[in-house]
Each structure stands twice: as C-alpha cells, then as structure tokens.
N, C-alpha and C positions, 0 to 999 in steps of 0.2 A: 684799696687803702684799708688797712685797720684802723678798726674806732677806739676812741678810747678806752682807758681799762680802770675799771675806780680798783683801790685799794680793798674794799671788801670784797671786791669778787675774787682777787685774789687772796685771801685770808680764808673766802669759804672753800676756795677749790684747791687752797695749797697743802695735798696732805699723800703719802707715799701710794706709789703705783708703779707697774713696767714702762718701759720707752716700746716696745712692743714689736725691738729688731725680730720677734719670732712670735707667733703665736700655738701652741700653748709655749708661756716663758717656760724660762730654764727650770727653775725651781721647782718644776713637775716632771720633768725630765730625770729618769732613772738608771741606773745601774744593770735592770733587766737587759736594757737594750744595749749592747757592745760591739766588738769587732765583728764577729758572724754574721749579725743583724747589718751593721752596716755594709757589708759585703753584698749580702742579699739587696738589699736597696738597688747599689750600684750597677748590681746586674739587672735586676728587674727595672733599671730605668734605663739602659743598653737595649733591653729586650724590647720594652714597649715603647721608647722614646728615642731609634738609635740616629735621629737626625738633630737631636735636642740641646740649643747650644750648651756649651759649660762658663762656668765663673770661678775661676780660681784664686783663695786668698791664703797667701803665707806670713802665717805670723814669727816674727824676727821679734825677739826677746829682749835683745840688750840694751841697755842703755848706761851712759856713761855716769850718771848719778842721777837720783832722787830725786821726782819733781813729788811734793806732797799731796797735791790735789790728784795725782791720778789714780785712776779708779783701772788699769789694763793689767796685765802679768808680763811684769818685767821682771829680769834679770841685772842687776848693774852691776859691770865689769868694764874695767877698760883693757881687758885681757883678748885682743885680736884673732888668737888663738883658739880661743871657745867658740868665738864666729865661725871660723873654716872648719873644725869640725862637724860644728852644726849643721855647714852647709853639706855634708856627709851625709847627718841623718834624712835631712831633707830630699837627698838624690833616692837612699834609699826606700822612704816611703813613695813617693813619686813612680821607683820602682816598681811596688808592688800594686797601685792603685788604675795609675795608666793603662795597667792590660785588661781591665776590667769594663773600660772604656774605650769604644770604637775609636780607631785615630782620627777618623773625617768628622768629628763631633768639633766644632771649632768653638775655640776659646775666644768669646765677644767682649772678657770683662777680667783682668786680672790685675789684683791688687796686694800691696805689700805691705801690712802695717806690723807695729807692736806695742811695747819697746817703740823702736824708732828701725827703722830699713837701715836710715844714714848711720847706723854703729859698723854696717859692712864696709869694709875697704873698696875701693873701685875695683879691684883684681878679684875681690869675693864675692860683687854685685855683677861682675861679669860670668863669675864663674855659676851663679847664679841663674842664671839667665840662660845661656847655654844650656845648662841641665833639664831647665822647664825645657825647651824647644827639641831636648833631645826623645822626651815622651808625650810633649803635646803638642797638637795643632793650632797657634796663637795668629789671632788675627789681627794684625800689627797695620795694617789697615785703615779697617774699619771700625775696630775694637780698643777699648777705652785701658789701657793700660797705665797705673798711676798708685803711687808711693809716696806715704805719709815721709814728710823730711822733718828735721831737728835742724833748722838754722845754726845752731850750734857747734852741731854733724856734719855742714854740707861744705864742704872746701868746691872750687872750680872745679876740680878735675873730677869728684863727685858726683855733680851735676851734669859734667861733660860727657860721664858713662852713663848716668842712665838716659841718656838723648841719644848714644847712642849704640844701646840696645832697643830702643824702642818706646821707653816710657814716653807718651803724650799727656798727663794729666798731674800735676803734682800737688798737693795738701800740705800746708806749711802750718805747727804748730807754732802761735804766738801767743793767745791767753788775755794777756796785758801787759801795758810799757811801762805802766808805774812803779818807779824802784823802791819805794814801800810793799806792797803786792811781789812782786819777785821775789826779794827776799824775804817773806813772811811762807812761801810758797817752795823757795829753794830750788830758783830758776833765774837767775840770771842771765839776761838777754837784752841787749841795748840795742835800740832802736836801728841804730846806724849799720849794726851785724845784718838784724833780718832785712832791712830796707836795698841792704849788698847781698843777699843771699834773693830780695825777689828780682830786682835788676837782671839779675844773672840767667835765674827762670826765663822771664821775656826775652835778653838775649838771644837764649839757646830756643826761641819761640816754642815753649809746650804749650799745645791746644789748649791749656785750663791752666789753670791757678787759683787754689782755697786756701782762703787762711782759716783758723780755728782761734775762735776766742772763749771766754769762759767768763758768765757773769755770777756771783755769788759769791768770790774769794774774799780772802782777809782784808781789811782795811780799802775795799773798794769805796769809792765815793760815785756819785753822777756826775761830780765835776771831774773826777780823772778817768774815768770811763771815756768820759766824753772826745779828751783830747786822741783817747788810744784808739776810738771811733774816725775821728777825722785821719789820724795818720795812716788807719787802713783805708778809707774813703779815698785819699790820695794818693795812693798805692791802685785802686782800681783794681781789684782781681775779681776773677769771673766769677765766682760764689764764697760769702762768706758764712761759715757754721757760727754760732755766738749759741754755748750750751749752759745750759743750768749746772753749776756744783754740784755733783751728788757727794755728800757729805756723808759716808759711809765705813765712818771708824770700827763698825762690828762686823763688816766684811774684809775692807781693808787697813789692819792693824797700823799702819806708818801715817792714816792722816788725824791719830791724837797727838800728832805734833802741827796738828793745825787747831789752836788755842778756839773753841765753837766764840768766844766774850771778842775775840776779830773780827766775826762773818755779820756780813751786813745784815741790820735788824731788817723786820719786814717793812718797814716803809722806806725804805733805801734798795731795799729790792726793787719795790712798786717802782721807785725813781729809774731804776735801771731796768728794769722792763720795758716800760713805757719809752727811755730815752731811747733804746735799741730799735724798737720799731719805727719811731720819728726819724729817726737822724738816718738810718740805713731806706727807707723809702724815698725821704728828701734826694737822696745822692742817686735814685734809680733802680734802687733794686726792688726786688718782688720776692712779696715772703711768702717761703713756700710750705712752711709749716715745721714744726717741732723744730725750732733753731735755725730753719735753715734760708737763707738768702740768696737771690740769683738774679744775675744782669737778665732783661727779656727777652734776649737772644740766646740765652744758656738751653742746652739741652733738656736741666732738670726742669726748668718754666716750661718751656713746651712740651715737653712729656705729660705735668701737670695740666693745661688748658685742651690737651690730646686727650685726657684719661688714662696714658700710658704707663705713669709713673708707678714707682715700685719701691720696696723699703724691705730690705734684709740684714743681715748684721754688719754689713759697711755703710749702712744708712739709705736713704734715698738712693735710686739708684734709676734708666732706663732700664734694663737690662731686664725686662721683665719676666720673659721667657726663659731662662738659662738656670741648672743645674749648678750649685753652686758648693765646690769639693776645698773644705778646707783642710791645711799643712802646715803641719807645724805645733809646736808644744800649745794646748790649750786653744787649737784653733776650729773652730766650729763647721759643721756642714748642714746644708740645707736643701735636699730634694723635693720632690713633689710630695712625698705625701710620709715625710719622717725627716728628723733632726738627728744628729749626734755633734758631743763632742769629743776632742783630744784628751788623753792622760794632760794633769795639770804639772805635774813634778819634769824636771828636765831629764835625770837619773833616770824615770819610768821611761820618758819617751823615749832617749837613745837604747834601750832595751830592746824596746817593741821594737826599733824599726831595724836595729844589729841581729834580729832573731827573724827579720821580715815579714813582721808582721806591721799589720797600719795601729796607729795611735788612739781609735774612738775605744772609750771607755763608759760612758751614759748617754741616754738619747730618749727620742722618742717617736712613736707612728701614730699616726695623726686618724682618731675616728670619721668617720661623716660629719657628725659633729663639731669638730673638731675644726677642719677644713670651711667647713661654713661659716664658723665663727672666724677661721683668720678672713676669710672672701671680707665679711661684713668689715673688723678693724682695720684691712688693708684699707676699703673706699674711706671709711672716717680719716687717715689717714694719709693716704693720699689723693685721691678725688676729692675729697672734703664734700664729698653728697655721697645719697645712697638712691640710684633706682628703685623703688619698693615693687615696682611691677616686674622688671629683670634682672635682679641680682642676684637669685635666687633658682634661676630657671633650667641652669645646667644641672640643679641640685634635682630637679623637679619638685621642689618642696615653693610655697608662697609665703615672703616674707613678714606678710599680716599676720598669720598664724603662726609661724614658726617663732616669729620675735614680739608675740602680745604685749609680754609683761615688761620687756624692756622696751617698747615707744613708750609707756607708760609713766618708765621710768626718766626718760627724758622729755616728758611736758616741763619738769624742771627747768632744764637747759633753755626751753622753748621762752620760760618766765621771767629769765634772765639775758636774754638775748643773744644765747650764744644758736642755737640753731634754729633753723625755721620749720613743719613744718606741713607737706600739702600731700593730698591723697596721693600723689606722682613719687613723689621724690621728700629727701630728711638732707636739708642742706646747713651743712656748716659757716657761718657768718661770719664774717671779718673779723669781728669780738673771739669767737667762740675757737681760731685758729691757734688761738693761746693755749687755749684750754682742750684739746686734740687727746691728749692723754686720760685725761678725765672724760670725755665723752667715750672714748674707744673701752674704759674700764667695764661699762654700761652691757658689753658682749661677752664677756671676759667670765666664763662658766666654771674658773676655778680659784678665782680670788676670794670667795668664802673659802672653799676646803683647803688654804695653803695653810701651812706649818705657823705655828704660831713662833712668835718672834717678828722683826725687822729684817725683810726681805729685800726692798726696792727703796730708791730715794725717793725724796719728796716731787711733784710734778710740777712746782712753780720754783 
C-alpha cells in the first residue's frame, strides 16, 4: 500500500526533471551520431547478439484535431490520403533496415503509437501489417502486440482489423470525462463513446486493455476526478496509466492555449495525487510506479515482484531483453549500448526514406559510464531497490565506491521517508514510489552540464 503523502513533500520535490524512458536523456543526444552510426549499431548488434529478440515501434503521425495537453509530434489532417502515403514511406524504411537484421531474430514486442494508430483506415492498418510481416519475423503468439486507440478513431470495423491482424494488447486514450476539462483541452469525448469503444475491446477479447488518464489539466477538481476514477474503476481494464501534465509551452508551442491561471494550484494537485493512489488501490490495483497501475495478475505486477520489469520509451514494459528499432517520423531506437532518433519534419523523412536511406538523425553511444548509470536508474525505477553487493558486478566495478557521493546524497530521502537504507540493499518505500523521478535524478551524471534553459517538466 502507499503511505500517505503531506503536501510539503510534494512542494519540496515538485520541481523539473526527465521520466527517464532513456538514460543518458535526449537532450545530450547529438547530431554527431546519425544514419552510418546507426547502421553500424545494427550490424554490430546482428553480429554479437544474432539471437537477440527485436521491439518494434511505428510512430503514426496524424491526428484528426488538436488535443492541447499533448506533449507527442503530431500531424492533424483528416486528409486519408497522407496516411497511405505514409504508409509507403514506412514499407520503404522497413526496406532498408530489415536486411540488416537476421530474419530468425523474433519480434516479442510491437507497438503503434503517435498521433493516434486509429487515424489509419482498416484497409491502411491492414496494409500495414502485412508489410511489417513481409520483412519481419512477428511473434503473434507469444509476443505482445498493441496500439494506442483514439475512441474517437475507433469505429467497429476498426477494432475488428486490428483483432484480426493480430493485435492482443490495446491502450485507450481518455484523460478525463469532465466536460469543463474537455473543452478547456480540445477534446471532446463523452463518456457513453469511450464506454462503446472499451465494450467492443472485450468483445473482440484483446489480452489487455489500458486506459490513459492525465492529472494536472485545466479546471480539474478531486471532486470530478473522482467521478472519472470510478467510471474507469467500472470499466475494470487490466492497467491504468494516470500521468502528470507536463506543461511545456517552450517546447510545445500549442499548449499556450492552455491558460497556466486553469491548472490546478498545488494543493489541488496534492488532492489529486493522493485521491489517485487511494481510490485506484481500493478497487485492486497495484501501483507500479511512475503513473502506472495494474490488476495483480497483470504481467507488468509480476514482472515487477520478479525483478524483470523494464522501462524504454513505450514506458514499462516485460520485454526486457529485446532490441528495440524504431519507424517512423521522429520515432526513436534503443540498442544495447546507443540510442538514436528519427528526422523530426515529415518533408525530411519521406526524403530519406524515397532516396533509401533510414531516418536517424542524432543519437547517442553509451560510455561504461554511462550504461552503469542507466543499470542503477533502471533498478530505482523499476525494482524500486538497488542490490549494493550485485548490481554492479557485471561491471566489475563495487557500487560503495563507485556511487560514494550519491548514497550520500540520498540520506536526504532516507530523512524523509522515502527510501530505506542497509549495508545489503537502497530500497524504495511506499512513500517514496511517488517521488521515483526525483530519487533516480540522484545518478543522472548530466543534469548539472545540461543547457541552460527549460528542458523537462515538473516531476510532481
């Protein structure tokens, strides 16, 4: 269970940091590192790893209008046409990336977000699909296949193709019901739409079902939170996300049409903090850190009480083991030991991939360094403990000496209750699973030397 959380602990810890889907963040990630670099990755993870599952995620662009809180790179059109293009350019990176990659390398983990998936027609989600299977080995299986929907988006027949292509796993944005918030947000969505659109999920029985809520928007109360908490609590889906706002008008220019004299002052946060943990434990679920909620049968709980749990740039994930190639405008990849991502602009991407070339554009290769500080954020992160006697040990380094000055740095945490702790092990506390972002900043070897300015959102 989480313990309670006073209001000044969140006032002393609520102040900007990464979600830390990568370690080193983006914002150290350069321009040095581009297409050739990524190339070489690919092959040097072929060469030494040619039995190493893969994870593949295509980002889909479009959406049909403007939600203001969101923080993704979209595209809005409701021009169909752009779609099946797109889905061109996407055959042809696929193209060129696929041969670089053994074919018996099975894909355990593919996922579709953006934008919204559901902007594709059934006929361009089919066609879709077919192209992935036509250069990769998908494990339709055993393997978690699953696509961010737009209730909005989803008509029956919709949903009836991706059932059957294969998707078992679906993530349903909802946010909130309150038709204050909607409209302050530019999302109109009535309860009765999405409540027909998860029906339909269970129907067509996909192994999972997430919904996505967002605490922090405009004219949120803890009394109308509360209600849009029970209507998902009644809905029962296997995991729900419930994320902080990042309010980040100097990265993305569209949310100064989200008025900052709307957004809930800090002790309405505190309310909604606090009510989120309450009310979603009451009803069964188990929280599994950074927003995230899960029935105790869910995969991501057991991975977690396993140790097996994992966190890449589709969030939590099992899939720990696996190579992960993303496609698509502005979509990121993640190997063992280097990051890159995509050209941001559409125009650039269909270039690269009309000339046959792949889309990374900046990146980056991970020191020793480097890699040991992600080992370390990953266990804060997901273990919520740190072995001090083996966590260290693949590294040959010991993590007494290696990380002196930051234990040191967290006897703080120790004085506030959020971690415990003992010559064995640095465990994270019930309390302190809130504040996850803030303890992991503690390893994070490059947030003194980052760029001045307003980088990340706030962490509460």
């Amino acid at each position: 269970m989480m313990s309670p959380v006073t209001i000044e602990l969140l006032k002393k810890y609520d102040k900007a940091g990464p979600r830390y889907t990568s370690y080193p963040t983006a914002p150290v990630w350069t321009e040095d590192f581009g297409e050739k670099e990524a190339k070489e990755e690919l092959l040097r993870s072929n060469k030494e790893l040619p039995s190493r599952d893969l994870s593949l995620y295509f980002h889909i662009p479009f959406c049909e209008s403007l939600c203001y809180f969101c923080g993704c790179s979209t595209i809005i059109t409701r021009d169909k046409a752009k779609a099946e293009e797109y889905n061109d350019f996407l055959a042809r990176e696929m193209g060129v990336i696929s041969p670089l990659l053994d074919r018996n390398r099975k894909v355990v983990q593919l996922h579709l977000g953006g934008g919204t998936p559901s902007s594709l027609t059934p006929a361009q989600t089919r066609r879709l699909f077919s192209n992935i299977d036509s250069h990769f080995s998908v494990d339709y299986k055993g393997g978690e296949i699953s696509v961010e929907i737009d209730p909005r988006e989803s008509s029956n027949e919709y949903l009836e193709i991706l059932k059957e292509v294969g998707v078992n796993r679906i993530s349903m944005g909802v946010q909130d019901f309150a038709p204050e918030v909607q409209k302050a947000v530019h999302r109109i969505q009535p309860v009765d739409m999405t409540e027909r659109v998860f029906r339909k999920c269970r129907e067509l029985s996909f192994h999972s079902i997430n919904i996505d809520l967002i605490y922090g928007l405009p004219f949120q109360t803890a009394e109308s939170f509360s209600e849009t908490l029970d209507r998902i609590v009644a809905l029962s889906p296997d995991r729900i996300a419930v994320f902080n706002y990042a309010h980040v008008p100097w990265l993305k220019k569209h949310m100064v049409l989200i008025r900052e004299s709307t957004l809930p002052s800090p002790d309405v946060k505190f309310a909604l903090i606090s009510l989120i943990g309450e009310k979603l434990e009451k009803a069964g679920y188990r929280f599994i850190g950074m927003d995230h909620f899960a029935k105790p049968d869910d995969e991501l709980f057991l991975a977690q009480v396993n140790k097996t749990l994992y966190r890449n740039f589709q969030g939590y994930t099992t899939k720990k083991n696996a190579d992960l190639i993303g496609l698509g405008v502005t979509a990121i990849s993640m190997l063992k030991n280097a990051y890159w991502q995509n050209v941001k602009a559409l125009p650039d991407y269909a270039s690269r991939t009309l000339s046959g070339r792949i889309g990374a554009f900046r990146g980056f290769r991970l020191s020793k360094d480097d890699q040991i500080r992600r080992e370390l954020i990953s266990k804060v992160m997901c273990d919520l403990e740190i072995d001090r006697k083996t966590v260290l040990s693949r590294f040959g380094e010991s993590f007494d000496s290696y990380f002196a000055k930051e234990v040191t740095v967290l006897e703080g945490f120790v004085a506030d209750g959020l971690i415990e702790i003992s010559p064995e092990k640095i465990r994270i506390t019930s309390l302190g699973r809130i504040f996850l972002r803030n303890i992991a900043m503690v390893f994070d070897a490059y947030l003194k030397e980052a760029p001045k300015g307003p980088l990340f959102s706030r962490t509460l």
